[in-house]
LOTISE-964209 format. One record per residue: residue number from 0; x negated, y, z of N, C-alpha, C, O in turn. Coordinates in steps of 0.1 Angstrom, whole numbers. Each point is the difference from the previous one (the first is absolute). Example, Ala and Ser with C-alpha at 12.3 -4.5 7.8 and 13.67 -1.06 7.14 Angstrom:
BEGIN
(gunu 0 (-132 -57 78) (9 12 0) (-9 12 0) (-10 0 7))
(gunu 1 (14 11 -14) (-9 11 0) (8 11 8) (-5 11 1))
//
This chain:
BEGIN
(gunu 0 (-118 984 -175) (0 5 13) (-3 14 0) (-11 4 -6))
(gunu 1 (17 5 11) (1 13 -2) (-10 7 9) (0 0 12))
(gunu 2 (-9 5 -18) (-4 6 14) (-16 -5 4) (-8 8 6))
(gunu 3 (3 -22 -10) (-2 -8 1) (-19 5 -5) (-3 0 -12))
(gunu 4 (-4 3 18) (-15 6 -2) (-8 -8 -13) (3 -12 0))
(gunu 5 (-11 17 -9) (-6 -12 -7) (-16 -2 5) (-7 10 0))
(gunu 6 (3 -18 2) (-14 -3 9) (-11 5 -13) (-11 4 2))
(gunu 7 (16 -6 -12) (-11 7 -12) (7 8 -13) (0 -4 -12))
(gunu 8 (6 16 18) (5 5 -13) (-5 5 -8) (-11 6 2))
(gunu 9 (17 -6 -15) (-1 -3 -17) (-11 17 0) (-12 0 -3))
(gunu 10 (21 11 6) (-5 9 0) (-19 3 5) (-6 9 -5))
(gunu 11 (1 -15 12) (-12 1 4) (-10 -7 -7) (-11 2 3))
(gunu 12 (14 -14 -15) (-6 -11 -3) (-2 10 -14) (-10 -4 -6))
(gunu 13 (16 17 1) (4 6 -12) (-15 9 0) (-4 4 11))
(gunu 14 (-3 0 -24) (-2 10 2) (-2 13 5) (9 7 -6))
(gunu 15 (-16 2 13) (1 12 4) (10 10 -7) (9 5 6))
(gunu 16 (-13 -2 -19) (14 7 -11) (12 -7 3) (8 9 2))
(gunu 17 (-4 -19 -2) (14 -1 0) (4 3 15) (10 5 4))
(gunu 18 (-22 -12 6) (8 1 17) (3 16 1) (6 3 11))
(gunu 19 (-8 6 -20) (5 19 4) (9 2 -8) (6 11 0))
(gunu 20 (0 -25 -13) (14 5 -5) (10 -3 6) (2 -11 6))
(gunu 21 (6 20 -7) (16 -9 9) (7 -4 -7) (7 -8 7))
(gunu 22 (-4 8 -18) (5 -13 -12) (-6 -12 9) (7 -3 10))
(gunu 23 (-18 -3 -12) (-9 -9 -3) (2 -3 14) (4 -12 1))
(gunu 24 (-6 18 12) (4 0 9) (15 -7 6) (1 -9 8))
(gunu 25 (11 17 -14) (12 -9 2) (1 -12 -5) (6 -10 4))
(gunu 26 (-14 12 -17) (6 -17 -8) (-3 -10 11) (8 -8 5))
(gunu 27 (-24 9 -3) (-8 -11 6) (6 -2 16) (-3 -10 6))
(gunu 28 (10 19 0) (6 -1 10) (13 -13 -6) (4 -9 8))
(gunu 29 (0 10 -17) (10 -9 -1) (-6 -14 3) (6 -9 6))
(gunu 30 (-19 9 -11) (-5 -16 0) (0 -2 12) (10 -7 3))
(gunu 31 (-17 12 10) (-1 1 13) (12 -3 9) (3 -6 10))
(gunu 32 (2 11 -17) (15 -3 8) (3 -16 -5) (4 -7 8))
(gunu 33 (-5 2 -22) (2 -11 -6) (-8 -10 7) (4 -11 3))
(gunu 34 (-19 18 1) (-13 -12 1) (1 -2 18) (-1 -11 6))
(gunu 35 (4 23 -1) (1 -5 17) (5 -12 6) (-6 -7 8))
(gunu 36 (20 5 -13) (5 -19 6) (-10 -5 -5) (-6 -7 9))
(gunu 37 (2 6 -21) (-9 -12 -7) (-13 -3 11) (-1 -10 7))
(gunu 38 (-8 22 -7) (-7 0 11) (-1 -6 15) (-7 -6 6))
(gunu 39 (18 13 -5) (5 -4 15) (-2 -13 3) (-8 -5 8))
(gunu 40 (19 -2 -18) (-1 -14 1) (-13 -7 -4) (-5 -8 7))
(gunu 41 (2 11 -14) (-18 -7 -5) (-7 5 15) (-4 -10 6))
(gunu 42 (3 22 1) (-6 -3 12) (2 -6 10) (-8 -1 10))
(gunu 43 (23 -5 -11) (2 -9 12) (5 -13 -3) (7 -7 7))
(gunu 44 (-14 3 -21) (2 -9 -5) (-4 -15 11) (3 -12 -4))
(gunu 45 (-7 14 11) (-4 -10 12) (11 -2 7) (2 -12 3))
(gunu 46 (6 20 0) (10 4 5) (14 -7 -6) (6 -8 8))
(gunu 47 (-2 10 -16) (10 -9 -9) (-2 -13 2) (10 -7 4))
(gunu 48 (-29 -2 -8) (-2 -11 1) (0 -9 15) (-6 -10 3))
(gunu 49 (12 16 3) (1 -3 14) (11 -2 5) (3 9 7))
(gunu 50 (9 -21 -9) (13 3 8) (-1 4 12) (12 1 5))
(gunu 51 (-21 3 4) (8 5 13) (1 15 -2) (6 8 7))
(gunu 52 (-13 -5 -17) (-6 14 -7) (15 10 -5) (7 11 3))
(gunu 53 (-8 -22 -11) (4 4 -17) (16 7 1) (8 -2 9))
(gunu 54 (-6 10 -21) (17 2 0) (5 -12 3) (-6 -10 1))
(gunu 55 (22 13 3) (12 -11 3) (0 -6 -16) (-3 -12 -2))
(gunu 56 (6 19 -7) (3 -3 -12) (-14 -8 -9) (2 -3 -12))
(gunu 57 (-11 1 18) (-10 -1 -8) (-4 -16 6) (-4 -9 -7))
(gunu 58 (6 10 23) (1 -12 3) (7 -13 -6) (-3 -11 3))
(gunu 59 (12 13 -9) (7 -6 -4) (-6 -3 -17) (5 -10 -4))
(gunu 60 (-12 15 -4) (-11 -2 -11) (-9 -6 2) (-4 -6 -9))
(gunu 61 (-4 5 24) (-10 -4 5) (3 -13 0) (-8 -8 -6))
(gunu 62 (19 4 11) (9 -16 3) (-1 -8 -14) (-3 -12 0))
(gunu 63 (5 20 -13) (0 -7 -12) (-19 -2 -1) (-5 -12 -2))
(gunu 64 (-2 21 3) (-12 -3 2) (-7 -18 3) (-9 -6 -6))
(gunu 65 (18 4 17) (-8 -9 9) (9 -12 -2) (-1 -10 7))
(gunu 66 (13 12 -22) (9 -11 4) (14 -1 7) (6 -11 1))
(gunu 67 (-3 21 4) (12 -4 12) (13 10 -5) (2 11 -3))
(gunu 68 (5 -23 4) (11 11 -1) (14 1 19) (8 -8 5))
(gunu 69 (-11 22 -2) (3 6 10) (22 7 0) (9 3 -7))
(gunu 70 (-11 -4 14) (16 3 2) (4 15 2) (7 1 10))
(gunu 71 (-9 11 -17) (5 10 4) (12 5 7) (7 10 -3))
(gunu 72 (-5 -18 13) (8 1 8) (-8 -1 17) (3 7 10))
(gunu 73 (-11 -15 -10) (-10 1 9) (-7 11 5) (-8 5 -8))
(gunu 74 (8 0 17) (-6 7 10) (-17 0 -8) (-7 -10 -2))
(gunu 75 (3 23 -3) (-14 7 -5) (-11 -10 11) (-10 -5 -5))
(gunu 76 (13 5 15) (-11 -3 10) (0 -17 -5) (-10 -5 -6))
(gunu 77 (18 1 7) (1 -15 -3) (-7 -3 -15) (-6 -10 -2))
(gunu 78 (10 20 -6) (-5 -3 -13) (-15 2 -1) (-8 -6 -8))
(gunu 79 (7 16 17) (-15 2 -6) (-10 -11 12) (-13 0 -2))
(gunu 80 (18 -7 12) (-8 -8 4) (2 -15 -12) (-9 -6 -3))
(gunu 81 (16 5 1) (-2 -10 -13) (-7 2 -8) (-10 -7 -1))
(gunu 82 (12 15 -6) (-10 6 -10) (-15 -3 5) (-8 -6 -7))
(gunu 83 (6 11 18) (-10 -1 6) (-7 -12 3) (-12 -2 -3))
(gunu 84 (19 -6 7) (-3 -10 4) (1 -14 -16) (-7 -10 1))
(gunu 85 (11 11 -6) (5 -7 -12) (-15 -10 -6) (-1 -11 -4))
(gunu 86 (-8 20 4) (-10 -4 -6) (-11 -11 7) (-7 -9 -5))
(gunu 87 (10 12 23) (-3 -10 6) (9 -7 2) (-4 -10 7))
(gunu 88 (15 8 -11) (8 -14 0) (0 -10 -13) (4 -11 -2))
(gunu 89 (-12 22 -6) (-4 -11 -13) (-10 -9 3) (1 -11 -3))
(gunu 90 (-12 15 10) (-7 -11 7) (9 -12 9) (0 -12 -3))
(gunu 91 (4 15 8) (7 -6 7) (12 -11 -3) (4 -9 8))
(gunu 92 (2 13 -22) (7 -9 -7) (0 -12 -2) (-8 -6 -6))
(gunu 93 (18 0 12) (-2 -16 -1) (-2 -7 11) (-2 -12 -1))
(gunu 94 (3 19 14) (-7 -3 11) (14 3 12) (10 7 -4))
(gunu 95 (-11 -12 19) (9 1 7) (-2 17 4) (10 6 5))
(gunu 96 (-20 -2 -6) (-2 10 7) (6 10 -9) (8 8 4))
(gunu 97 (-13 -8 -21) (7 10 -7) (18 2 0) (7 10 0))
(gunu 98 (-4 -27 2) (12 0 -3) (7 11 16) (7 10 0))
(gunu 99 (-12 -16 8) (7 10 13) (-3 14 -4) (10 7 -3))
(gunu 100 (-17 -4 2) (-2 15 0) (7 7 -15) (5 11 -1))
(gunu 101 (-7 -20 -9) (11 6 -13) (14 5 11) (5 11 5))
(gunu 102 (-2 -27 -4) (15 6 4) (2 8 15) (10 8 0))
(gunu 103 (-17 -9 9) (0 11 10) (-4 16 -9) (4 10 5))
(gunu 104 (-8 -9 -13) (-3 14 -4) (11 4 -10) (1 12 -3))
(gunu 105 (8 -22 -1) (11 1 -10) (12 3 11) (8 9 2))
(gunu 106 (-9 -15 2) (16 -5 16) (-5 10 13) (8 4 8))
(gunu 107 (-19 -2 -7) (-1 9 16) (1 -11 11) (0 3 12))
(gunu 108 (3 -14 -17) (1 -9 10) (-13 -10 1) (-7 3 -9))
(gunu 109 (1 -15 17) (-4 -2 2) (7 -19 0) (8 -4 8))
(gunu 110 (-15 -4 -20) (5 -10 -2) (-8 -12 5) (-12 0 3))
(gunu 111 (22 -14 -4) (-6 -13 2) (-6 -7 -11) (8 -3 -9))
(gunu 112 (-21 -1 7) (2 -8 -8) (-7 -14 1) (-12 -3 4))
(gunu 113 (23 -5 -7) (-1 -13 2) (-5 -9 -13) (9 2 -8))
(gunu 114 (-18 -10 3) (-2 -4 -4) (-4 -16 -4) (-7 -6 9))
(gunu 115 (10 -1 -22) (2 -11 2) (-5 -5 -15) (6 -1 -11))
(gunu 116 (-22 -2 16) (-7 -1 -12) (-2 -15 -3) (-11 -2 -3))
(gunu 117 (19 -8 2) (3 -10 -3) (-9 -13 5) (2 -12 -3))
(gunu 118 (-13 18 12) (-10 -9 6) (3 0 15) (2 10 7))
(gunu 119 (-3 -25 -3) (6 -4 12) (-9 -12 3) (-8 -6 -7))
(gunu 120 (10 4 24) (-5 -13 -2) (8 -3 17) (4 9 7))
(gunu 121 (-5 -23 -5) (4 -7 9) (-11 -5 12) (-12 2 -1))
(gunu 122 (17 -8 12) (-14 -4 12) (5 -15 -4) (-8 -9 -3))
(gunu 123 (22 6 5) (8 -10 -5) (-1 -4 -15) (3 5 -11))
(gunu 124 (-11 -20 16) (-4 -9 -15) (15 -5 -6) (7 -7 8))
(gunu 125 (-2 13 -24) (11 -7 -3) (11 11 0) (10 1 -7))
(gunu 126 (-12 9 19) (11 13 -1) (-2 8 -6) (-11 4 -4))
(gunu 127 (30 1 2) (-1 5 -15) (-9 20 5) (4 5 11))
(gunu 128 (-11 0 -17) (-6 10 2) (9 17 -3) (8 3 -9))
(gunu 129 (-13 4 22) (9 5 3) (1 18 -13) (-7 2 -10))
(gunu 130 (13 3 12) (3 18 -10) (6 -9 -13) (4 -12 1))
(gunu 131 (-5 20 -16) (7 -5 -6) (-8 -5 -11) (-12 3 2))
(gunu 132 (16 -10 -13) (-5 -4 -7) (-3 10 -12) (-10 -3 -7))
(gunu 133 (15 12 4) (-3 9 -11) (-4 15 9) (5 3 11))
(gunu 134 (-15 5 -20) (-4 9 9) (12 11 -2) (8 1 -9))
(gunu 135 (-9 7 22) (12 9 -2) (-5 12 15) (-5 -4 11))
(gunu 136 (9 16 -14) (-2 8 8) (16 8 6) (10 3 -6))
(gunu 137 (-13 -2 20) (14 8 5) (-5 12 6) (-10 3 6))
(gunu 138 (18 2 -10) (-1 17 5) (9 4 10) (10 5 -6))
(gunu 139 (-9 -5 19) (5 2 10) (2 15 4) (-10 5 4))
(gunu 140 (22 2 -6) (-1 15 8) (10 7 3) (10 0 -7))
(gunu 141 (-12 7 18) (11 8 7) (5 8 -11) (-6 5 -10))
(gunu 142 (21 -4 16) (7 11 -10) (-4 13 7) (1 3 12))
(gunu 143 (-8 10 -26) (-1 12 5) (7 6 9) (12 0 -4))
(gunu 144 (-14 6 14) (8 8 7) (3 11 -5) (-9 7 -6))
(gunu 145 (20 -3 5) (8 14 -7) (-2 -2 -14) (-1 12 -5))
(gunu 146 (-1 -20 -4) (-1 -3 -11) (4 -12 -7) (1 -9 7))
(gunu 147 (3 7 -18) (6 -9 -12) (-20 -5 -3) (-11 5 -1))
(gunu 148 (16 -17 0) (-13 -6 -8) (6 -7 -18) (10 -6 -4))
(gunu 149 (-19 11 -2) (4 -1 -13) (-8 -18 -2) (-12 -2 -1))
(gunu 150 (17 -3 1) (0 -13 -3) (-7 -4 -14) (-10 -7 0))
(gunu 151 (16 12 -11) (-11 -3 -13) (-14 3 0) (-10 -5 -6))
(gunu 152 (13 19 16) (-19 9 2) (-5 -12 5) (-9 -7 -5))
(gunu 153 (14 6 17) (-9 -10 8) (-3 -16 -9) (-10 -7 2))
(gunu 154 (18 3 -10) (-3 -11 -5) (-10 2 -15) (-5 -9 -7))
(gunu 155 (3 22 6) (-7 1 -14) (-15 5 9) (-11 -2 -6))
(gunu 156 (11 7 15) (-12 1 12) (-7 -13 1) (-12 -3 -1))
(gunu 157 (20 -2 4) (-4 -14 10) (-4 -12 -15) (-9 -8 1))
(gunu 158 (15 10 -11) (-4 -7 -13) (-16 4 -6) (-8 -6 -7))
(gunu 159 (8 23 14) (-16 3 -10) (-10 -6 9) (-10 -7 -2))
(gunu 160 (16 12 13) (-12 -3 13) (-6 -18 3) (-10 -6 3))
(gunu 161 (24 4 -5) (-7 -20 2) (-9 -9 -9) (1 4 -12))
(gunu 162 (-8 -13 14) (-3 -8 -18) (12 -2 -2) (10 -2 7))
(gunu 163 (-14 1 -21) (11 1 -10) (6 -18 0) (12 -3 -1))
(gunu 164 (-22 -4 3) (7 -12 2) (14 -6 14) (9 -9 -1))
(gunu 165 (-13 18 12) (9 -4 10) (16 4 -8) (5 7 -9))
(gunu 166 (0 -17 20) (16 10 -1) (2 6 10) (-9 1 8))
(gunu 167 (21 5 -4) (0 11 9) (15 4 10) (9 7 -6))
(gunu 168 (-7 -10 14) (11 2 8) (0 13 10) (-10 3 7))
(gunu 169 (21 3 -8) (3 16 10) (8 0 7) (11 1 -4))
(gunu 170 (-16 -2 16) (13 -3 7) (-2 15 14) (-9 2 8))
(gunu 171 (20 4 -11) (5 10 12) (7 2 6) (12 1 -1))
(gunu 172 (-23 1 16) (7 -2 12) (11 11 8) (7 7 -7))
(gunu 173 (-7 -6 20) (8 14 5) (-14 6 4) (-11 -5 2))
(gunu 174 (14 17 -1) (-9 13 4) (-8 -2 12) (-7 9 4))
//
């Protein structure tokens, strides 16, 4: 970065005799110009570690961080609230509440989820007991507005977020 100040340059850290040669003087200006990005970023190293923070480009390193892989096609704001949010959905994993919000934070939409965890029971002695016999989860959701929903995303979403034992149906609606 050209131009670019060094918060501790090379030149001052030197001896007295050399800070009055100008040899010694230009070289160490080379480092300074080399060491200022480095700096820069070590001071706002807080800053990087923060998706609402951090570069566009960097957000997307952060994503490998935490596990996720993100769609570079997606809107920056969208990516970095996942990113964000990702780690509290690891708690959450496994649960109806994770599973909605995985896929509302994937889709922008806001989904149903119906579930059918294989326990039932009847008021009626002898009738047959009602949901289904094998557990299985459905995922109910509007088609994005002004948008294509990628269908494999959502099904490889909806596979991390569920237990792993259910099975899993997607079914999408109109807008």
């Amino acid at each position: 970065m050209a131009g670019l100040p060094s918060p501790a340059p090379v030149l001052e850290a030197l001896p007295a005799i050399y800070r009055s040669d100008g040899v010694a003087a230009s070289l160490v200006a080379a480092f300074d110009d080399l060491l200022a990005p480095v700096f820069a970023t070590l001071d706002n190293l807080t800053a990087y570690l923060d998706p609402a923070l951090a570069p566009a480009d960097f957000v997307d390193w952060l994503a490998g961080w935490v596990g996720l892989a993100v769609d570079g096609e997606w809107p920056l704001e969208r990516r970095r609230a996942l990113v964000a949010r990702t780690v509290e959905l690891y708690r959450w994993r496994g649960t109806v509440r994770g599973l909605r919000e995985a896929v509302a934070l994937h889709t922008g939409v806001e989904p149903e989820i119906v579930e059918h965890g294989a326990a039932g029971w009847s008021t009626e002695p002898g009738a047959e007991p009602p949901g289904q016999a094998v557990p299985h989860v459905v995922v109910r959701i509007p088609a994005p507005e002004g948008g294509e929903l990628d269908l494999a995303r959502l099904d490889a979403v909806v596979r991390a977020a569920k237990p792993a034992h259910l099975g899993h149906t997607i079914e999408v609606g109109e807008p």
